[in-house]
C-alpha positions as CSV (number, residue, x, y, z in Angstrom):
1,X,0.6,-15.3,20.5
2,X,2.5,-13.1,18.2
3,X,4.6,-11.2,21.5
4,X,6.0,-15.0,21.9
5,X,6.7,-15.7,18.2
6,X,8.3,-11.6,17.4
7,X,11.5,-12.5,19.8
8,X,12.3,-15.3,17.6
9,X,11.5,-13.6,14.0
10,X,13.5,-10.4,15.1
11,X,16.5,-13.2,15.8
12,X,16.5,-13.6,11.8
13,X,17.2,-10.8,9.3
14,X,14.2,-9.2,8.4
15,X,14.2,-10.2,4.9
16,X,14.3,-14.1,6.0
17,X,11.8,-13.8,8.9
18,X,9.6,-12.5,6.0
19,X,10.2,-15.3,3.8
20,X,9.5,-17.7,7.3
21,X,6.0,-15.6,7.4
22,X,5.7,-16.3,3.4
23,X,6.3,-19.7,3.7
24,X,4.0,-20.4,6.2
25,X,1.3,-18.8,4.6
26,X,1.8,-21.1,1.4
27,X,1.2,-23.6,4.0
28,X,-1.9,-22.2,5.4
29,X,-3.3,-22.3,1.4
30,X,-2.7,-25.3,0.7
31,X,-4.9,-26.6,3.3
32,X,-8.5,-25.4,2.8
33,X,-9.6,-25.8,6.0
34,X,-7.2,-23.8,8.0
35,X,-8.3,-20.4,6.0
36,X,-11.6,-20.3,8.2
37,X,-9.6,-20.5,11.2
38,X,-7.5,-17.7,10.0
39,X,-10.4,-15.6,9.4
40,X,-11.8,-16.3,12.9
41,X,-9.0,-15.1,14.3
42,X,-8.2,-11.8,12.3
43,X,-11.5,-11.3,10.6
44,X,-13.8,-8.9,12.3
45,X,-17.5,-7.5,10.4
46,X,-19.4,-4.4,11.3
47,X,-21.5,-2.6,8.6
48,X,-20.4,0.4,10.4
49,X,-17.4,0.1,8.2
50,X,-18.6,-0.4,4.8
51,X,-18.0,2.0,2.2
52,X,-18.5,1.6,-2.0
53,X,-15.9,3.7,-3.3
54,X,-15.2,3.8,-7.0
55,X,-17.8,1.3,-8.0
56,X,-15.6,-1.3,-5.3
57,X,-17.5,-2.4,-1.8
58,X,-14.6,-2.0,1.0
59,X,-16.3,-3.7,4.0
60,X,-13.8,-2.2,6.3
61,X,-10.9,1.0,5.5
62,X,-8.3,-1.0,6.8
63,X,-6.0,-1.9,3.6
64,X,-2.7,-4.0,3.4
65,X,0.0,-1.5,1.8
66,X,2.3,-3.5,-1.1
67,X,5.6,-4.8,-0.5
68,X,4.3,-7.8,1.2
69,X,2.8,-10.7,-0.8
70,X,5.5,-9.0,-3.6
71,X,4.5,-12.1,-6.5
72,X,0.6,-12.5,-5.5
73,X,2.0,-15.5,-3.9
74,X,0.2,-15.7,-0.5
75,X,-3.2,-13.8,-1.6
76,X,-6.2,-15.8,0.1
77,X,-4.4,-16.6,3.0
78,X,-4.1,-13.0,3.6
79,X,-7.6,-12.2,2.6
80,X,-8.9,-14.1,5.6
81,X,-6.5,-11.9,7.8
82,X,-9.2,-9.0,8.6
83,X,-8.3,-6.6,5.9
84,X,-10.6,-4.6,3.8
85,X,-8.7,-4.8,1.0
86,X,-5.3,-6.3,-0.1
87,X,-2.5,-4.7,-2.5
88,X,-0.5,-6.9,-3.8
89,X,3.4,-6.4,-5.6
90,X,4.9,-4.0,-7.2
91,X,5.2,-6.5,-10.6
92,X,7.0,-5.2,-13.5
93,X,6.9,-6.8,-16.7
94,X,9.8,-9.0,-16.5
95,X,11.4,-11.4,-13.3
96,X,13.8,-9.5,-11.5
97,X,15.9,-9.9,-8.4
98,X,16.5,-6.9,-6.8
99,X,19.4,-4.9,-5.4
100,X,21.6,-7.0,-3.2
101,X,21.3,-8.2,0.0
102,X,21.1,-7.3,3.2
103,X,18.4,-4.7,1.9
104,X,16.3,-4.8,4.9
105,X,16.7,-3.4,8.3
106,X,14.7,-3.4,11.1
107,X,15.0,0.0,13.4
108,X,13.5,-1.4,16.5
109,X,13.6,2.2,18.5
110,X,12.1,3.7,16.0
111,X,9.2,1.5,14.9
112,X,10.2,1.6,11.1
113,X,11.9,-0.1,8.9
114,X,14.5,0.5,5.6
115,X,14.3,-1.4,3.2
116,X,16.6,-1.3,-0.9
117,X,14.2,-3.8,-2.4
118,X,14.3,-2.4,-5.9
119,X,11.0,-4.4,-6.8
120,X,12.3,-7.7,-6.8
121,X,9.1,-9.9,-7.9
122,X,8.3,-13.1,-10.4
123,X,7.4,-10.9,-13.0
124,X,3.7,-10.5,-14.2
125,X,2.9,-13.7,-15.9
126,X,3.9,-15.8,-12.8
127,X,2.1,-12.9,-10.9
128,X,-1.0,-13.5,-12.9
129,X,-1.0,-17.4,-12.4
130,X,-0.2,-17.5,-8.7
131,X,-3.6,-14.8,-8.2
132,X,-5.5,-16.7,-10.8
133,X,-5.9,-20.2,-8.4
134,X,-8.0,-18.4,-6.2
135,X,-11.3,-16.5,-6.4
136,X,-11.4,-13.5,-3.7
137,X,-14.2,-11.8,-1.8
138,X,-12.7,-8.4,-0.7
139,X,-10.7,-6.4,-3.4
140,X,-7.2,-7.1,-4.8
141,X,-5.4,-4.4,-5.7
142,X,-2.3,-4.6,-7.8
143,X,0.8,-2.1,-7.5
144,X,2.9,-1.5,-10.3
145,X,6.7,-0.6,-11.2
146,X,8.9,-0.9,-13.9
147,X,11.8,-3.0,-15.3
148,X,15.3,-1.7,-14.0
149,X,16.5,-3.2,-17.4
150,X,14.0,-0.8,-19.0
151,X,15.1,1.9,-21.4
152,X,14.4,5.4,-19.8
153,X,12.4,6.7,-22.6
154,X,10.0,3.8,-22.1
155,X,9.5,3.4,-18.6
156,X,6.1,4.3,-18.7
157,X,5.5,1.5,-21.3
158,X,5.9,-1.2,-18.6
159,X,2.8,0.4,-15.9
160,X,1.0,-0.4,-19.5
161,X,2.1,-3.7,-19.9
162,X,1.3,-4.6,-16.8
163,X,-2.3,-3.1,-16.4
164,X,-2.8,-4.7,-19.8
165,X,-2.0,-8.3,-18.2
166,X,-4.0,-7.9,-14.9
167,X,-7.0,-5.6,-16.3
168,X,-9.3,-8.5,-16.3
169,X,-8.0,-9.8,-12.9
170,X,-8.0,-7.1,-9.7
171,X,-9.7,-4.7,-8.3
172,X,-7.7,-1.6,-8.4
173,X,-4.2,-0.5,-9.8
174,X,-1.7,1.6,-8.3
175,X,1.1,3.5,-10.6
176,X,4.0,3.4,-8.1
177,X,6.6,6.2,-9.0
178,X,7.4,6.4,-5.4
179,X,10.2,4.0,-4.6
180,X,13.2,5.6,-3.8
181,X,15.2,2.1,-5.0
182,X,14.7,2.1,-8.7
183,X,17.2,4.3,-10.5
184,X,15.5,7.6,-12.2
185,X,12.2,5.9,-10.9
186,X,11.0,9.2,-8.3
187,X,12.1,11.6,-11.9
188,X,8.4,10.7,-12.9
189,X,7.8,13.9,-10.5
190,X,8.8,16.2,-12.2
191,X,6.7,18.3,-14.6
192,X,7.6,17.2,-17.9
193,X,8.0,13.7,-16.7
194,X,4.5,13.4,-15.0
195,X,2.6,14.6,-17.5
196,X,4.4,12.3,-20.6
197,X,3.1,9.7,-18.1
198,X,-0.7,11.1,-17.6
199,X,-0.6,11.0,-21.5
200,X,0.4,7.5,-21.5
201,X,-2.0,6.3,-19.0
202,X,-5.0,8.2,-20.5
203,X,-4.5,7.4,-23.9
204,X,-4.3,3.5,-22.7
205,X,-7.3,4.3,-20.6
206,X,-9.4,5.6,-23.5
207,X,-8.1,2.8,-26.1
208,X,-8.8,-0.2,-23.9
209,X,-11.6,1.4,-22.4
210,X,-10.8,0.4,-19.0
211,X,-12.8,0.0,-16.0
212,X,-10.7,-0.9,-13.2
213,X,-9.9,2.1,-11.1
214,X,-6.2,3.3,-11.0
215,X,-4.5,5.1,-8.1
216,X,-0.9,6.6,-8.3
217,X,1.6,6.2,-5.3
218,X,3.9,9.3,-4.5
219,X,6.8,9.6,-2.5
220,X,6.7,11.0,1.2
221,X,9.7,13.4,0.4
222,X,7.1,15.5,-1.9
223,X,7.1,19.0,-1.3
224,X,3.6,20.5,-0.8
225,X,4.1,22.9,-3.9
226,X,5.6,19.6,-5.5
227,X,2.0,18.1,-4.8
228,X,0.0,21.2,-6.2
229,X,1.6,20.9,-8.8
230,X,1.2,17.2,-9.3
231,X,-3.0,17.4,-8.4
232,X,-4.1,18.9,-11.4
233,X,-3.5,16.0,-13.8
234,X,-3.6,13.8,-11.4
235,X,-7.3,14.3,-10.7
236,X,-7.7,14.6,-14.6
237,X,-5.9,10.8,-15.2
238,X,-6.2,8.9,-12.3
239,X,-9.2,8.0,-9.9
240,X,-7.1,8.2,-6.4
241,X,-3.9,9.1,-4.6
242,X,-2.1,7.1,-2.4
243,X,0.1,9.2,0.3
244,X,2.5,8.4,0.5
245,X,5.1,6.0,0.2
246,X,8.6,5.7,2.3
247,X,11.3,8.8,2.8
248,X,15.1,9.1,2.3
249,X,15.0,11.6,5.5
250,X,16.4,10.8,8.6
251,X,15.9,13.7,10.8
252,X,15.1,12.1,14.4
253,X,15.9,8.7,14.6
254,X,17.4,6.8,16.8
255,X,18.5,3.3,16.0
256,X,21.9,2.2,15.2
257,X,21.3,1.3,11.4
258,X,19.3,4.8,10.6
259,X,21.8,5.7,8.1
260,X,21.4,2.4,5.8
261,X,20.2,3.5,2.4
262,X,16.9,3.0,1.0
263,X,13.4,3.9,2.0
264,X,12.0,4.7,5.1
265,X,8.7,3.4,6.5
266,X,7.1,3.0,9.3
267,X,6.0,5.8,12.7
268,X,8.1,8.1,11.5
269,X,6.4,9.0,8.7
270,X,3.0,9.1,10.3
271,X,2.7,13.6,10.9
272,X,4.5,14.2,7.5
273,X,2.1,12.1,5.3
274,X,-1.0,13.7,7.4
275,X,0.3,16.9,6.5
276,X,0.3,15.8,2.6
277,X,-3.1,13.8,2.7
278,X,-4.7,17.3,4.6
279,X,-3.3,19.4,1.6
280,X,-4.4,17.0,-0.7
281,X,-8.0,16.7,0.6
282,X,-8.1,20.5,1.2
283,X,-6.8,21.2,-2.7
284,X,-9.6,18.9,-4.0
285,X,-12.3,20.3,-1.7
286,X,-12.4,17.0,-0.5
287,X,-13.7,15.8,-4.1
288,X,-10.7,12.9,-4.7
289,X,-10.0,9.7,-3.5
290,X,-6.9,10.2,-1.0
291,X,-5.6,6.2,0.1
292,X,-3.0,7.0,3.6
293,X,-0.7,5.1,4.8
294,X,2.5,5.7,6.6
295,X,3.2,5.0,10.3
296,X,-0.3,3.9,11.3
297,X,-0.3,1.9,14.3
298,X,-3.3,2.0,16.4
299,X,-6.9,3.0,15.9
300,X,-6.3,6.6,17.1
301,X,-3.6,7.3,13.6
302,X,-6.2,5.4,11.3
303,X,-8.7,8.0,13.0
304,X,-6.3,11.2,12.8
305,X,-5.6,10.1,8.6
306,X,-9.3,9.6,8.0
307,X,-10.4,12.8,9.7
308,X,-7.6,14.7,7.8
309,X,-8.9,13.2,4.9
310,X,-8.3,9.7,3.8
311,X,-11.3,7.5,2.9
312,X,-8.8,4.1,3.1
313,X,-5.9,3.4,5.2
314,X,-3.1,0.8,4.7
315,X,-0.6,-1.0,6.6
316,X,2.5,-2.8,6.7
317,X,5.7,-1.9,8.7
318,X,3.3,-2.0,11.9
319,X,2.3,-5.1,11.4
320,X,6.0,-6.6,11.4
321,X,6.3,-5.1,15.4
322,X,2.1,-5.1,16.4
323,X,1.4,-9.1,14.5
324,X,-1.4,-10.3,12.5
325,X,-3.6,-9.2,15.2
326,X,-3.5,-5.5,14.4
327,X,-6.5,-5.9,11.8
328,X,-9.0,-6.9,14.2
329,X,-7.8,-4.8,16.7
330,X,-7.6,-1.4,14.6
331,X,-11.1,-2.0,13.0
332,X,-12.8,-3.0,16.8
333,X,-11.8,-0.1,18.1
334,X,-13.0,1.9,15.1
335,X,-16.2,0.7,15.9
336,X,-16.1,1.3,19.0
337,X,-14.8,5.1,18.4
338,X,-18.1,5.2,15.9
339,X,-20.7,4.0,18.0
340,X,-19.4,6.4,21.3
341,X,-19.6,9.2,18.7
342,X,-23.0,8.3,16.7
343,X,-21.9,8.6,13.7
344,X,-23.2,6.5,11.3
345,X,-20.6,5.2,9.2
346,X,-16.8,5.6,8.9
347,X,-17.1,7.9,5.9
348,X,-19.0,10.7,8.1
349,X,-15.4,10.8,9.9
350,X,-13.5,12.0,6.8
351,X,-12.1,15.1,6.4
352,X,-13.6,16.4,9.1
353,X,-10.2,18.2,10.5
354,X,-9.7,19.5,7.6
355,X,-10.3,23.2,7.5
């Protein structure tokens, strides 16, 4: 269905076809009884993939990435699409528009996309109503950025604010201080930076006595020293790592529009974020949560990531060129790569290429 419907969406910009896909979702949610379709068509069970990770049941690794339900706007119709788990955002604190448009750009040759968002969102209190209609089976993660309005010295204030807001409401958090389209957002890399934020988050941590898991989301441009570096107090604050999040590199494309600004996503990020999620793994002995995503497309990238050492997987950009159907699809043939293997469950798969 979807290889008649993509011809038409890539007629629109990409931003409006998404706002098409949005829409239609609303519509989906508004009328109970077309959710159980949805899941019969996406949704696919095998106890094969269940793993409890952090105190969270995952009944399959195959996770939706953030940047697509950006205001928790479209959350149980997308729960019914297959995945394991959903992130939804980034929210900061306050509404915000975003950096003008166009801001999105399809590069058909290349399988990616760019995108200069610049976390444009509802803000969390509309956030927090639009999740709060619904009650959810799988887990709802929240990804978090900040204000661009927000004074430098107290960026980290507003990843606080909005944990603070949702605490009682999802299943996971994730600390973005990946994008590349917040000013001063990727400085939260560096040494001194980093670790004024580790202090923030634990000390909120220990005063609030929080429960909910919270991952952090680097950038893909990371050096591998840069990530040594980082691992330390990230294994001491947070309880997982998400690698990694879109590029400003654009060594090897091929589509007209590679140049536009913004971040990468998408295939071509697929070896250089196995490279970082094998280091990772391999630093931490294979002791920490590691989260990939990055140009997964078919079952055989979800299998590389997981056997260089992520436990979860997410996905977006493929699912603007492969459709809805990819969910099923990638967690069928999972199975299927299980069973023919005799393993006993998807987590006897990771790390195992890890030397």
């Amino acid at each position: 269905m979807y290889k008649l419907i993509k011809p038409l969406l890539f007629q629109f910009d990409p931003e409006k076809a998404h706002g098409m896909t949005i829409d239609a979702l609303k519509t989906i949610q508004k009328y109970p009884k077309l959710l159980p379709v949805i899941k019969q068509l996406f949704h696919y069970e095998n106890d094969l993939l269940n793993q409890d990770i952090k105190g969270i049941t995952f009944s399959n690794p195959i996770g939706l990435a953030a940047g697509f339900d950006k205001s928790c706007e479209v959350p149980k119709a997308l729960e019914k699409a297959g995945f394991g788990s959903i992130e939804l955002g980034g929210i900061t604190p306050k509404p915000q528009p975003g950096n003008p448009k166009p801001r999105v750009y399809r590069l058909v040759e290349d399988h990616a996309l760019i995108n200069r968002m610049g976390f444009n969102n509802l803000g969390m209190n509309k956030a927090l109503s639009n999740l709060r209609k619904y009650s959810y089976q799988i887990p709802v993660g929240l990804n978090i950025g900040v204000n661009k309005a927000t004074p430098y010295a107290s960026r980290y204030e507003d990843y606080i604010k909005v944990i603070d807001t949702f605490k009682n409401d999802v299943s996971f958090f994730t600390v973005n201080i990946s994008s590349p389209n917040t000013e001063n957002l990727q400085s939260f890399h560096d040494k001194d930076e980093f670790s004024q934020l580790c202090e923030a988050i634990q000390a909120y941590k220990d005063r609030a006595n929080l429960n909910v898991p919270i991952f952090i989301k680097l950038t893909s441009d990371l050096s591998l020293d840069g990530l040594q570096r980082m691992l330390s107090p990230i294994t001491q604050t947070f309880d997982g790592i998400i690698l990694a999040n879109t590029t400003q590199k654009r060594e090897g494309l091929h589509s007209y529009n590679r140049e536009e600004s913004g971040g990468l996503s998408g295939k071509p990020l697929f070896e250089r974020n196995l490279e970082l999620i094998s280091y990772a793994y391999q630093q931490t002995s294979g002791q920490f949560l590691i989260i990939g995503t990055g140009g997964i497309f078919n079952a055989e990238d979800a299998i590389k990531m997981m056997r260089h050492g992520a436990s979860l997987v997410q996905v977006y950009s493929a699912l603007v060129f492969e459709g809805p159907g990819l969910t099923q699809k990638l967690n069928k043939q999972l199975v299927r790569y299980l069973q023919s293997n005799g393993y006993n469950n998807v987590k006897d798969i990771i790390g195992l290429d890890v030397k």
